[in-house]
Structure formats: C-alpha cells, structure tokens
Backbone and ligand atoms as CSV (ligand in chain L), in Angstrom:
chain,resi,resn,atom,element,x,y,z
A,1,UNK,N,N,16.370,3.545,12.716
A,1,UNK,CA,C,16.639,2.101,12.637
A,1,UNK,C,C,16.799,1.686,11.179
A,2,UNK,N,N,17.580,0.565,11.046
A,2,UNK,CA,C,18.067,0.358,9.604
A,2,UNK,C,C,16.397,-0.889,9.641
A,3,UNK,N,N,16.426,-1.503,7.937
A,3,UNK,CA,C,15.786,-2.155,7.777
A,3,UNK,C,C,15.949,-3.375,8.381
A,4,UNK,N,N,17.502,-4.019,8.593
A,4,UNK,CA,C,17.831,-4.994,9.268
A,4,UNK,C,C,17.427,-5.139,10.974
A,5,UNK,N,N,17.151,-3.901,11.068
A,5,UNK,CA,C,16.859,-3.828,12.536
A,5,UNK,C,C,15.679,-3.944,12.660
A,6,UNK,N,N,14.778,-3.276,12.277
A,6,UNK,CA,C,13.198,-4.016,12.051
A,6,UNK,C,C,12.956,-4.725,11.789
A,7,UNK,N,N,13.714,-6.122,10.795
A,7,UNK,CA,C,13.161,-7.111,10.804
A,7,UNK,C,C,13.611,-8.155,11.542
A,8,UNK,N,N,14.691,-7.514,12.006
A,8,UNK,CA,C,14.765,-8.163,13.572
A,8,UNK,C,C,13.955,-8.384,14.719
A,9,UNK,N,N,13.448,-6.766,15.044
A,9,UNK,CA,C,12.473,-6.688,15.818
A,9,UNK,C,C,11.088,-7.530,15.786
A,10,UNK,N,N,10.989,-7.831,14.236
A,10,UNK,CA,C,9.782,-8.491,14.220
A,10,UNK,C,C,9.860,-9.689,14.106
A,11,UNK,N,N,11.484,-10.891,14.435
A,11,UNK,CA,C,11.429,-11.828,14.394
A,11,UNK,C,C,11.516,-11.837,15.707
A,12,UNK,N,N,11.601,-10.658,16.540
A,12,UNK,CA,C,11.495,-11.388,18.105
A,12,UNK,C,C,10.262,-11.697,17.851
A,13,UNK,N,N,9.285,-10.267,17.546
A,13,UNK,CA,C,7.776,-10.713,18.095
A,13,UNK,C,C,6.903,-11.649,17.582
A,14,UNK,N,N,7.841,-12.336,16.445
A,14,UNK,CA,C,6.889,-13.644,15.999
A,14,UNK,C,C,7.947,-14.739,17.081
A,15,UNK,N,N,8.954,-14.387,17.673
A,15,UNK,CA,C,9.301,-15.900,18.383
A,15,UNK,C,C,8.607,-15.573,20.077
A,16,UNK,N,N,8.551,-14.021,20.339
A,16,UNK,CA,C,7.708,-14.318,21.859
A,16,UNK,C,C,6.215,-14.410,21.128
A,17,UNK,N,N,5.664,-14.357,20.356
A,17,UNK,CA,C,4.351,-14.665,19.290
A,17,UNK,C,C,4.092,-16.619,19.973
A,18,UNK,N,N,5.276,-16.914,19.022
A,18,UNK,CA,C,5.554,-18.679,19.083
A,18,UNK,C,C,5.109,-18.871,20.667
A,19,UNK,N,N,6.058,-18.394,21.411
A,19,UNK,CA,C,5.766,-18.702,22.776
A,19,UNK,C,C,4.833,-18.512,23.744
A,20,UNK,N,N,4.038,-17.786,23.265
A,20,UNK,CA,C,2.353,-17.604,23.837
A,20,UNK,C,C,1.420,-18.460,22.976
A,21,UNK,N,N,2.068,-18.795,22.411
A,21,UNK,CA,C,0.838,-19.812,21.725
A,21,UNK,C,C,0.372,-19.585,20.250
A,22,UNK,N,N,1.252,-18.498,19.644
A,22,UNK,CA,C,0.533,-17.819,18.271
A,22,UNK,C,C,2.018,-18.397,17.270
A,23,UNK,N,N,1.300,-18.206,15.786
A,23,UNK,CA,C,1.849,-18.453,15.103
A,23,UNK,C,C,3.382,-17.747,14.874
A,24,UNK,N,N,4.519,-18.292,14.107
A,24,UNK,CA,C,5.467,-17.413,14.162
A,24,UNK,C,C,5.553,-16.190,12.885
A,25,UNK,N,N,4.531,-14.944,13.249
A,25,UNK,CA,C,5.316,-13.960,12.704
A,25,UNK,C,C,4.573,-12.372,13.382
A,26,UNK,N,N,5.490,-11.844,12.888
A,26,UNK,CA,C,5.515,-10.489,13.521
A,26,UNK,C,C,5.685,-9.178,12.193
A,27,UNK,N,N,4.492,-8.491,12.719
A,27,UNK,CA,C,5.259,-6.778,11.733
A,27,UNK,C,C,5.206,-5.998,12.275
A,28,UNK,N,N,5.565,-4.729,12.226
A,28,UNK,CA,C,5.792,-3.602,12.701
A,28,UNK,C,C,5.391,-2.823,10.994
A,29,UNK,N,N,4.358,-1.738,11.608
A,29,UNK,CA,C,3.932,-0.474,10.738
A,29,UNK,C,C,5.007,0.445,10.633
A,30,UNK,N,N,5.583,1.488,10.154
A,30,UNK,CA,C,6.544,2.667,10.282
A,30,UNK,C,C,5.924,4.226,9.290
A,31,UNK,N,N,5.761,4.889,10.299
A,31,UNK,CA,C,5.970,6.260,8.804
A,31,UNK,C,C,6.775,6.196,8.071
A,32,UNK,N,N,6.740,7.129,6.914
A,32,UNK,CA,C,8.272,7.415,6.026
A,32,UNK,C,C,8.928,8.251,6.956
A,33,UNK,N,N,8.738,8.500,8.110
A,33,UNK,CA,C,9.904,9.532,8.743
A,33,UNK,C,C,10.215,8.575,9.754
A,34,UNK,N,N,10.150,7.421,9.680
A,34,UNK,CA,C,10.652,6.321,10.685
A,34,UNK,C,C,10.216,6.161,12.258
A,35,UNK,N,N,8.803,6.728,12.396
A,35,UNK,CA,C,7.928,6.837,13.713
A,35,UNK,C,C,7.169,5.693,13.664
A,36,UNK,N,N,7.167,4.427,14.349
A,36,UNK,CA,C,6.803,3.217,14.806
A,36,UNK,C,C,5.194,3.565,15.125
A,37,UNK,N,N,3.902,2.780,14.154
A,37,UNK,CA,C,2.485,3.600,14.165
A,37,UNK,C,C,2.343,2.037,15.267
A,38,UNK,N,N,2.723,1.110,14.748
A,38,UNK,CA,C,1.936,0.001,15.685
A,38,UNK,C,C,2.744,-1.450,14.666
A,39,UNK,N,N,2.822,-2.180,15.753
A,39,UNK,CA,C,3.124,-3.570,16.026
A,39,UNK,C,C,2.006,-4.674,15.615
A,40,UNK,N,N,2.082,-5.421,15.106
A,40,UNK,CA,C,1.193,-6.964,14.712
A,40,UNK,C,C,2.142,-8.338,15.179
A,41,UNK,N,N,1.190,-9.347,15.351
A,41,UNK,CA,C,1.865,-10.789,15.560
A,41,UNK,C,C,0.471,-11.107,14.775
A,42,UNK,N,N,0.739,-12.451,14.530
A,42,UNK,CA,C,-0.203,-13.808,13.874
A,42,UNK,C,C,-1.031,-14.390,15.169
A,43,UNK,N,N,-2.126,-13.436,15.194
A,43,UNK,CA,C,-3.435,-14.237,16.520
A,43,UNK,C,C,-4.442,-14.934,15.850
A,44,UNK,N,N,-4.318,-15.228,15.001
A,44,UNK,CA,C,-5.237,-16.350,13.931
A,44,UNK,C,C,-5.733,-17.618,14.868
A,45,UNK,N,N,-4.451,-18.518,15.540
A,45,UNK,CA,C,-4.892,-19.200,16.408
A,45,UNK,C,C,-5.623,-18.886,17.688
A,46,UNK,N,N,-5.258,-17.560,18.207
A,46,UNK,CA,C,-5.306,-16.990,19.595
A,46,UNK,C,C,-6.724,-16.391,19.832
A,47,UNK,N,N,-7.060,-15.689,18.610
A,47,UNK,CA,C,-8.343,-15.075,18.586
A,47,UNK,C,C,-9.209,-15.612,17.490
A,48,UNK,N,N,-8.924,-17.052,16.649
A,48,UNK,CA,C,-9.559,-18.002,16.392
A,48,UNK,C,C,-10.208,-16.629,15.093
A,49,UNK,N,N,-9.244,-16.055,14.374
A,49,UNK,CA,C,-9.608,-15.196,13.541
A,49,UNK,C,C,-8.578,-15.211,12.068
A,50,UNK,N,N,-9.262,-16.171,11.416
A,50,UNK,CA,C,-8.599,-16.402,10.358
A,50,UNK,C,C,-7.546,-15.688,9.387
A,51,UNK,N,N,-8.145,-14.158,9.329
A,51,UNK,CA,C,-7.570,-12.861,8.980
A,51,UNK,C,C,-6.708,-12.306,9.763
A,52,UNK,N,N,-6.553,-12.902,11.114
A,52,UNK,CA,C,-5.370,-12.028,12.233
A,52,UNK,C,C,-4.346,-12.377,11.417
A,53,UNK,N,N,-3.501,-11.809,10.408
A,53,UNK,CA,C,-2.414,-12.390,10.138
A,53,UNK,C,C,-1.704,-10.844,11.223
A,54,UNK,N,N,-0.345,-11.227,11.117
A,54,UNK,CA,C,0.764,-10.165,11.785
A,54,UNK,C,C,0.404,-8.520,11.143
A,55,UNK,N,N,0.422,-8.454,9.525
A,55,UNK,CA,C,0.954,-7.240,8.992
A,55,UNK,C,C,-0.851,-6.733,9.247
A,56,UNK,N,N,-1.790,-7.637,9.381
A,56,UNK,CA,C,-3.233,-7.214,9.441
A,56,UNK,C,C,-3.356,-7.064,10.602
A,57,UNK,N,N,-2.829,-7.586,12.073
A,57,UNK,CA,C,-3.002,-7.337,13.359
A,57,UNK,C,C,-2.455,-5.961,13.253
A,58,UNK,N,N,-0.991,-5.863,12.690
A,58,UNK,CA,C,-0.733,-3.991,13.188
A,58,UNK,C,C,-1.362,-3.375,12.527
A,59,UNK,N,N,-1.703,-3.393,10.961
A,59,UNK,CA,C,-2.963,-2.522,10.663
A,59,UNK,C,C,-4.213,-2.124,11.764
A,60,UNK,N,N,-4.819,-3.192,11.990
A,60,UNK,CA,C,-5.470,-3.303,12.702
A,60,UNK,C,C,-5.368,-2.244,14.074
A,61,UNK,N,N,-3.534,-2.329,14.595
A,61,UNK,CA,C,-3.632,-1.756,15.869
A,61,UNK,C,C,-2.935,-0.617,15.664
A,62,UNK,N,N,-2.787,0.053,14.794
A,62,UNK,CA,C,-2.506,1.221,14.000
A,62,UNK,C,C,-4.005,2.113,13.888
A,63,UNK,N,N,-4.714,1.491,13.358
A,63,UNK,CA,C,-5.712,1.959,13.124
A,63,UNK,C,C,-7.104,2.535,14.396
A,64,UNK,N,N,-6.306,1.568,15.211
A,64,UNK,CA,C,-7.483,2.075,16.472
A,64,UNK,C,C,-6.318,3.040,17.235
A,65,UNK,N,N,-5.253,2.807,17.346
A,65,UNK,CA,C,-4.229,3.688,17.748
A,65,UNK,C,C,-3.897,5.015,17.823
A,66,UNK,N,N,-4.658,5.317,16.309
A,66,UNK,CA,C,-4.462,6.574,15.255
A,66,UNK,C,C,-5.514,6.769,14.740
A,67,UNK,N,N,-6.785,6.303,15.258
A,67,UNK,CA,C,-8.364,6.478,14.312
A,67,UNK,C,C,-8.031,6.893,13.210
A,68,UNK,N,N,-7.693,6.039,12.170
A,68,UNK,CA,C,-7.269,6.151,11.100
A,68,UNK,C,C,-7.467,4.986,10.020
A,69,UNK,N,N,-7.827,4.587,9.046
A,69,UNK,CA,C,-7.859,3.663,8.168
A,69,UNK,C,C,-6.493,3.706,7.254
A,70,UNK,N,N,-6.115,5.145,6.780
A,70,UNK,CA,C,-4.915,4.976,6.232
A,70,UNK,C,C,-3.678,5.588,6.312
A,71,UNK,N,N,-2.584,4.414,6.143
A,71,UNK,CA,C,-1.643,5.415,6.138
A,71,UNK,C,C,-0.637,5.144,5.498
A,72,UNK,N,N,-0.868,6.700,4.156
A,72,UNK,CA,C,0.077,6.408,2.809
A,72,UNK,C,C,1.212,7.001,3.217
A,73,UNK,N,N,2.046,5.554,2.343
A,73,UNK,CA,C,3.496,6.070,2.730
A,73,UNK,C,C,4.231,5.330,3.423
A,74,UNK,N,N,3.257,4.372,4.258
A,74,UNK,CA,C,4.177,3.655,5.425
A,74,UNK,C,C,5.042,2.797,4.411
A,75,UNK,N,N,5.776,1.808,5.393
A,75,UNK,CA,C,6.908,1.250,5.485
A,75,UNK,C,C,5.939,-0.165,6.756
A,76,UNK,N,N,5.352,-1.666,5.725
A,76,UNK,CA,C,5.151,-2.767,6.456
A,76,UNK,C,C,6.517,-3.476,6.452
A,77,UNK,N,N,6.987,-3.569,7.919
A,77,UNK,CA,C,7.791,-4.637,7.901
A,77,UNK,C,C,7.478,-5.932,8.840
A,78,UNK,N,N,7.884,-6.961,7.761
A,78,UNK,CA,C,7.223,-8.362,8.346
A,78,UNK,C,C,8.564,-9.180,8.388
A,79,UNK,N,N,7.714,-10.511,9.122
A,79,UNK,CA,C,9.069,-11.340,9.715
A,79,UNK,C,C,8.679,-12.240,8.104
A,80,UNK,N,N,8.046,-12.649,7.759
A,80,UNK,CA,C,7.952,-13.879,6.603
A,80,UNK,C,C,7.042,-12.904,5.756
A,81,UNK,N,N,7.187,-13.297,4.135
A,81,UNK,CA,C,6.720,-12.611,2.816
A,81,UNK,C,C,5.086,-12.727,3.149
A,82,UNK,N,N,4.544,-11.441,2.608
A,82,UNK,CA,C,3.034,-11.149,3.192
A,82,UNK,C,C,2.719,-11.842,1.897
A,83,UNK,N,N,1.298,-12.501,2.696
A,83,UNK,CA,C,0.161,-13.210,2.103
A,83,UNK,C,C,-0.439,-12.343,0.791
A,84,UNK,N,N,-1.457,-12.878,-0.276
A,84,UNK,CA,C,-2.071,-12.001,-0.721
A,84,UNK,C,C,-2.899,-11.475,-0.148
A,85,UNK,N,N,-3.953,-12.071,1.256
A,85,UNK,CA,C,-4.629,-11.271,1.843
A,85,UNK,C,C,-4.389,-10.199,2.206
A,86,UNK,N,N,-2.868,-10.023,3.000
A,86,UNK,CA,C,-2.238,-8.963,3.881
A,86,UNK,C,C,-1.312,-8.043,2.543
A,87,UNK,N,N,-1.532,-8.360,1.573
A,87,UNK,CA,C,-1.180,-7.217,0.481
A,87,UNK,C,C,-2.150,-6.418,0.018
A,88,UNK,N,N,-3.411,-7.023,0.090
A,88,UNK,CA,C,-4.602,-6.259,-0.177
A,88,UNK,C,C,-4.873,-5.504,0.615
A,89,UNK,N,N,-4.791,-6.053,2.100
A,89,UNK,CA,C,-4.774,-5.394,3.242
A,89,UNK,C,C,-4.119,-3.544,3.173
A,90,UNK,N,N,-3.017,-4.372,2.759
A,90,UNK,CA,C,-2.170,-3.247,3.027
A,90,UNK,C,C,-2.146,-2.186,1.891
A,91,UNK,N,N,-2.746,-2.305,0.466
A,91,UNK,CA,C,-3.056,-1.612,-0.430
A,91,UNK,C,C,-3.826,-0.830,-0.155
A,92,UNK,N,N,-5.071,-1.315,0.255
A,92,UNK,CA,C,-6.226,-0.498,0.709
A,92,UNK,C,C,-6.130,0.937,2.140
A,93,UNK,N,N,-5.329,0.215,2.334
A,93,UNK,CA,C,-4.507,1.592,3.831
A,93,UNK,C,C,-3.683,2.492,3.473
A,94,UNK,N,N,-3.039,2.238,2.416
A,94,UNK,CA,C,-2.111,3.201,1.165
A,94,UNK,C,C,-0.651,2.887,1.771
A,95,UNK,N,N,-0.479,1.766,2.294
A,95,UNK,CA,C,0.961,1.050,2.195
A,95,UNK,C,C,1.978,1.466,1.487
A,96,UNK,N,N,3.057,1.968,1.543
A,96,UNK,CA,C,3.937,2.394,0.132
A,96,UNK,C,C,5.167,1.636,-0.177
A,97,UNK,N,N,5.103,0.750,1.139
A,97,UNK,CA,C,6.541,-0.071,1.047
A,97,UNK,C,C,6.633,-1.298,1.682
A,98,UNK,N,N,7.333,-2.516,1.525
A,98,UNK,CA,C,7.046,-3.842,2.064
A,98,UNK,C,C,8.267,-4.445,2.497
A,99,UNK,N,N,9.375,-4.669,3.537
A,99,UNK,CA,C,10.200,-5.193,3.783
A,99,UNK,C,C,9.665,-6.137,4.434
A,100,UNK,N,N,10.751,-7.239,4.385
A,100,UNK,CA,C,10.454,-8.412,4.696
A,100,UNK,C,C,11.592,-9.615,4.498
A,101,UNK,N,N,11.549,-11.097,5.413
A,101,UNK,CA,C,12.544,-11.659,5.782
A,101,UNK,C,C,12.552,-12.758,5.345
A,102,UNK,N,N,11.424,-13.824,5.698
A,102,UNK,CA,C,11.507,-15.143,4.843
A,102,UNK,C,C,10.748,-15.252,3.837
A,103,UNK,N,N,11.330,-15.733,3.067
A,103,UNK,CA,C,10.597,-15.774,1.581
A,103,UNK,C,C,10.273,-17.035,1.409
A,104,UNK,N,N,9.481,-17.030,0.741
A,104,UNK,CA,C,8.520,-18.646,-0.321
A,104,UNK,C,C,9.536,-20.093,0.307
A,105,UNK,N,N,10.753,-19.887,-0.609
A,105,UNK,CA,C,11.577,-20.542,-0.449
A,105,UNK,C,C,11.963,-21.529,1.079
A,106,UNK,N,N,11.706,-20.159,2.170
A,106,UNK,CA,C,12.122,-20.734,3.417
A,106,UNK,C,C,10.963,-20.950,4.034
A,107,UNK,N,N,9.869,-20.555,3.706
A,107,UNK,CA,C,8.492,-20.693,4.335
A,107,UNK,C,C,7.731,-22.178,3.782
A,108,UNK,N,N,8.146,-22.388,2.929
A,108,UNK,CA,C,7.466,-24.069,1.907
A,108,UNK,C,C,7.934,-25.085,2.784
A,109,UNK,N,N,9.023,-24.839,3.381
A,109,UNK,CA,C,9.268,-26.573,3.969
A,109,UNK,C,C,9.166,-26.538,5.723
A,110,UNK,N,N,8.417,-25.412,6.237
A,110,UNK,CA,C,7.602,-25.126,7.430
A,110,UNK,C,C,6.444,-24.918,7.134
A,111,UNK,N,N,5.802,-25.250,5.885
A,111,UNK,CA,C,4.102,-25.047,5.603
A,111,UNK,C,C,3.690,-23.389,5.922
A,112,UNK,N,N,4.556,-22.849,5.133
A,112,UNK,CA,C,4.055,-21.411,5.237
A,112,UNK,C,C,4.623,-20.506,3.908
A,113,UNK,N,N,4.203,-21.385,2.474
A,113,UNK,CA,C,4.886,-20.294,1.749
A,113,UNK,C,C,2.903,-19.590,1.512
A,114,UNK,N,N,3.284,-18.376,0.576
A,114,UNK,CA,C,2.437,-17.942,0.391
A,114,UNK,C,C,2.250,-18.283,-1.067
A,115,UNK,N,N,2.876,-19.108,-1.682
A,115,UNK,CA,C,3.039,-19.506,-3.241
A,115,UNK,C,C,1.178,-19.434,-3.258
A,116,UNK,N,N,0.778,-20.614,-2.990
A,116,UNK,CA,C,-0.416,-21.281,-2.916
A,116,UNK,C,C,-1.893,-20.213,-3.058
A,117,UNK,N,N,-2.377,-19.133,-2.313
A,117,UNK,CA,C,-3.099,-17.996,-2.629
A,117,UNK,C,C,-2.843,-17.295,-3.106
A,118,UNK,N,N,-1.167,-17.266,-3.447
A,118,UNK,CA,C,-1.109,-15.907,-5.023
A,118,UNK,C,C,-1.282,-16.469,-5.821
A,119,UNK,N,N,-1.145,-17.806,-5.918
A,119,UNK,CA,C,-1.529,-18.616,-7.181
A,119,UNK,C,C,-3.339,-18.591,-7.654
A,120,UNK,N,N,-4.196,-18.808,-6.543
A,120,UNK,CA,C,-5.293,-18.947,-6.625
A,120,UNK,C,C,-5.717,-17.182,-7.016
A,121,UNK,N,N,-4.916,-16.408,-6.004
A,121,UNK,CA,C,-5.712,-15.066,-6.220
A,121,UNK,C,C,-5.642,-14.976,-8.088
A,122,UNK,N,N,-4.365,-15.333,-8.566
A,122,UNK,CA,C,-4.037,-14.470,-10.108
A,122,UNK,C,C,-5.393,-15.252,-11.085
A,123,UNK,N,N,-6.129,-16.180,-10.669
A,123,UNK,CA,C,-7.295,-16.884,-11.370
A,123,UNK,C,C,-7.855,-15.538,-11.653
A,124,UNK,N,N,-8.710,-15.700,-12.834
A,124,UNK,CA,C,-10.490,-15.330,-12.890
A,124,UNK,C,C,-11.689,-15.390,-11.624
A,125,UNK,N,N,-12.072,-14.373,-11.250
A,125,UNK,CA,C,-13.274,-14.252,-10.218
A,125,UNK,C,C,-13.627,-15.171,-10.767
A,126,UNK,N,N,-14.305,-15.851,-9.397
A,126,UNK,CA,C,-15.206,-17.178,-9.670
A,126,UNK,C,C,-14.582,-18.387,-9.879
A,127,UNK,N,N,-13.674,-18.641,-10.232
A,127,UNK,CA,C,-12.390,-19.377,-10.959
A,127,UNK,C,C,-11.372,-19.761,-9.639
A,128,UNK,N,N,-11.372,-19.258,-8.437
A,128,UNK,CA,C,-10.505,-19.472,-7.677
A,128,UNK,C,C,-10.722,-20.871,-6.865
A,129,UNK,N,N,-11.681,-20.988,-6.554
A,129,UNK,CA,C,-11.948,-22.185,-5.483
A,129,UNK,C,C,-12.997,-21.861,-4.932
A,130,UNK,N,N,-14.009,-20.823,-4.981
A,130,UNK,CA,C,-14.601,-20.534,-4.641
A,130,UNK,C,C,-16.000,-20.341,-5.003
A,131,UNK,N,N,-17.073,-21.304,-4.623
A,131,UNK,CA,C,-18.150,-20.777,-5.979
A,131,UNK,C,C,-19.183,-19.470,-5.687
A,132,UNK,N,N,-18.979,-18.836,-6.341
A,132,UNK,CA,C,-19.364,-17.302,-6.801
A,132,UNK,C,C,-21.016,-17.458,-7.008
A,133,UNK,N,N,-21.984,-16.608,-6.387
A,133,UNK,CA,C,-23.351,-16.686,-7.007
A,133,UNK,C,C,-23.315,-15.307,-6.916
A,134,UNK,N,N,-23.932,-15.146,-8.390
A,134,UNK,CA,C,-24.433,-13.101,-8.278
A,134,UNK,C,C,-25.956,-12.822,-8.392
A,135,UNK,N,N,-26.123,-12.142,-7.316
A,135,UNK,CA,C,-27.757,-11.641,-7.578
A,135,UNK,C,C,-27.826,-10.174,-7.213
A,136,UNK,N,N,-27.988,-9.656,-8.805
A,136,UNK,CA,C,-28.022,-8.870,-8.902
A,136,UNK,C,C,-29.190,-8.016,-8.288
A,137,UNK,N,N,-29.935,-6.808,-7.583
A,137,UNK,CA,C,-30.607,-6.198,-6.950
A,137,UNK,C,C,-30.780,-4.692,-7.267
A,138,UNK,N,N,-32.124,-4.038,-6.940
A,138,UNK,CA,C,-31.626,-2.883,-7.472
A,138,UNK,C,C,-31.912,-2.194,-5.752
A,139,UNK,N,N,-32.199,-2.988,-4.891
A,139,UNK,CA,C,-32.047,-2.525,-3.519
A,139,UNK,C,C,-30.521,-1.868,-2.980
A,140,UNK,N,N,-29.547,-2.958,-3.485
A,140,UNK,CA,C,-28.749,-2.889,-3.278
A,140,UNK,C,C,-27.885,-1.378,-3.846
A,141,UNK,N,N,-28.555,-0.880,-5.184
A,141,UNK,CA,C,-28.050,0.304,-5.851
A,141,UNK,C,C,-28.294,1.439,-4.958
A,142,UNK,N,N,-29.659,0.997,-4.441
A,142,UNK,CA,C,-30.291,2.065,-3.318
A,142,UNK,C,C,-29.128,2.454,-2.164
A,143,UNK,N,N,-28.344,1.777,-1.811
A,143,UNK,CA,C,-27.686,2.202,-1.111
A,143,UNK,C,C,-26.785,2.353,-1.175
A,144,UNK,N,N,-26.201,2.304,-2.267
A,144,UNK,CA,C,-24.939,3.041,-2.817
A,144,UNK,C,C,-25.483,4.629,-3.164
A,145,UNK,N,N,-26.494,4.716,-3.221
A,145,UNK,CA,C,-26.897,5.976,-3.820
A,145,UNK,C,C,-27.537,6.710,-2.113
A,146,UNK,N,N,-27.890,5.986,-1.087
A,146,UNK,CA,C,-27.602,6.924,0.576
A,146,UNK,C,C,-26.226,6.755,0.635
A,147,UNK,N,N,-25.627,6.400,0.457
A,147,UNK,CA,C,-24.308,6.293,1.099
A,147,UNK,C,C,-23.559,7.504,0.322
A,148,UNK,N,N,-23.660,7.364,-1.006
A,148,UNK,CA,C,-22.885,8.825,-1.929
A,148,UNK,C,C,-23.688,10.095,-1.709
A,149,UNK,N,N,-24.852,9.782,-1.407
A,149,UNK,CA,C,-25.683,11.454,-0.711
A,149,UNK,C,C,-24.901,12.037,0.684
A,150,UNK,N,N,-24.642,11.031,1.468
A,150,UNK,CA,C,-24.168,11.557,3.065
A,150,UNK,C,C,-22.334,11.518,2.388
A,151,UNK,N,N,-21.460,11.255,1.691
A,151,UNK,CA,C,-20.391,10.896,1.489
A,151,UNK,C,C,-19.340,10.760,0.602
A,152,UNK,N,N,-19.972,11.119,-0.267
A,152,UNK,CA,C,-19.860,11.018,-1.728
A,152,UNK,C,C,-19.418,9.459,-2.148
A,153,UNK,N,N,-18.307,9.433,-3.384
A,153,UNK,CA,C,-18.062,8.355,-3.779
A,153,UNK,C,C,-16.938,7.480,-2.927
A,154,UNK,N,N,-17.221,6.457,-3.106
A,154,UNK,CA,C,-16.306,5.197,-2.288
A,154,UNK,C,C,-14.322,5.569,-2.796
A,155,UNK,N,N,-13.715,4.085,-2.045
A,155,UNK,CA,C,-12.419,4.486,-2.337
A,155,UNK,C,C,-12.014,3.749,-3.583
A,156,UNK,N,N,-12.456,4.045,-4.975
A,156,UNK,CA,C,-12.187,3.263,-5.891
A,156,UNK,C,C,-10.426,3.702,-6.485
A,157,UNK,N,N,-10.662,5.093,-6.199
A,157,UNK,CA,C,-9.700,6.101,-6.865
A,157,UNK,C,C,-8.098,5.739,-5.716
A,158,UNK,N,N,-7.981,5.222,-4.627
A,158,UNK,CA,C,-6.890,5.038,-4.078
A,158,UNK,C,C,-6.630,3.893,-4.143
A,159,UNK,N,N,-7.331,2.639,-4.841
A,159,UNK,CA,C,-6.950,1.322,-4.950
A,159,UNK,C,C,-6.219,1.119,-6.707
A,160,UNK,N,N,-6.300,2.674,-6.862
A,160,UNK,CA,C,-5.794,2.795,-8.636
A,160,UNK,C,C,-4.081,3.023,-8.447
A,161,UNK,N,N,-3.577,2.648,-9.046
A,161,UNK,CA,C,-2.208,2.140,-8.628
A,161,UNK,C,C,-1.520,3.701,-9.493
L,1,ZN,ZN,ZN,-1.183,-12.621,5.519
C-alpha cells in the first residue's frame, strides 16, 4: 500500500470513529516491510480516557496483539498531525516514521491543532502549566536499585535519539 492509501484508510476509521460516537481520528501501526501490527481510533470520549488518542489506541492494540512494548522501525500513520503526547508515545516504542494528513493549519479552525501542547511541552519542567513538587526520597532509590538487581538498567539508552 502506498502512503496515500493508509491515510486513507485511517480517515475512514476516524469517520466510522465520528459515527460511533468517538472523536475524528484514526492510525494504523505498519512494519518497515509493510505488515499492518494494529489499528487505533480516538476513544478518549468512549472510554472516558484522556490518553486514548488514535496513534496511542494502536500502540496500545499492537502491543497486546504482539506482547510487545516495542516496535522499532514502524511506520505511525495518522489521520490528523500527532499530539506531543502521542510523539512521546511513539518514541518510547521505537517508532521510526510518522505519516500523516491534517496538519495544524486544518486542525485550528475544528479545535484540534496540536500547536497549543507543543508549545507548552518546549517550556522548562515545572514551567508548563503545571505545578511541579519534588520530594526527594532515598526509599525511592531503593527501588531502583530491586528493580536493576532482577533487570538491570531502565530504557534510558533507547529514548537517546
Ligand atoms: Zn495525541
């Protein structure tokens, strides 16, 4: 399938999305060898889950699909430009590629650009809108230190670009 054809596909499933009651958008996951891992729509309203965005629902159903957390290399294709949430999202799964259909431009005057949280994300921690309290613990070290005994170290090294 060409790229035009996937993001076709995923403007059906954000318009049968629309018509069950969910927001309008849709993605579809892909390998790099063009094998379809799993499908997302926007159930934010549906499952009253703020984070259901589309490209995080097919993560999501990729992931139970394929008991898998990641998969480097894919190909997210979405019906409208991913959020910063659903870029983080998709960083952390080892995402390698992002197609996509409506942009900022066409999403602002339907109340859906994503201008607005990339703006807030590019702030200073703490600085976003959000007020930040740190308490620091050394309980908390404690278990970074069971967790690297059974596991070793966390995924710091695949969020390194
Ligand atoms: Zn999103």
């Amino acid at each position: 399938m060409t790229d035009q054809n996937y993001i076709k596909a995923t403007i059906q499933l954000a318009e049968d999305n629309v018509a069950r009651g969910g927001q309008p958008f849709g993605a579809i996951l892909v390998t790099k060898f063009g094998t379809v891992l799993a499908e997302g729509v926007n159930e934010s309203y549906i499952d009253h889950d703020c984070t259901a965005h589309a490209e995080i629902q097919a993560l999501r159903n990729a992931g139970k699909q394929h008991k898998t957390t990641s998969f480097t290399g894919s190909t997210m294709y979405a019906s409208g430009k991913p959020c910063a949430m659903c870029m983080a999202a998709m960083i952390q799964a080892g995402v390698e590629k992002v197609v996509y259909c409506a942009d900022d431009d066409v999403g602002e005057s339907y109340g859906w650009s994503t201008e607005y949280l990339y703006e807030r994300m590019q702030r200073n921690f703490g600085e976003q809108g959000v007020e930040v309290v740190h308490v620091p613990l050394d309980e908390k070290t404690a278990v970074f230190e069971q967790y690297q005994a059974k596991h070793g170290k966390g995924s710091n090294e695949q969020m390194k670009d």
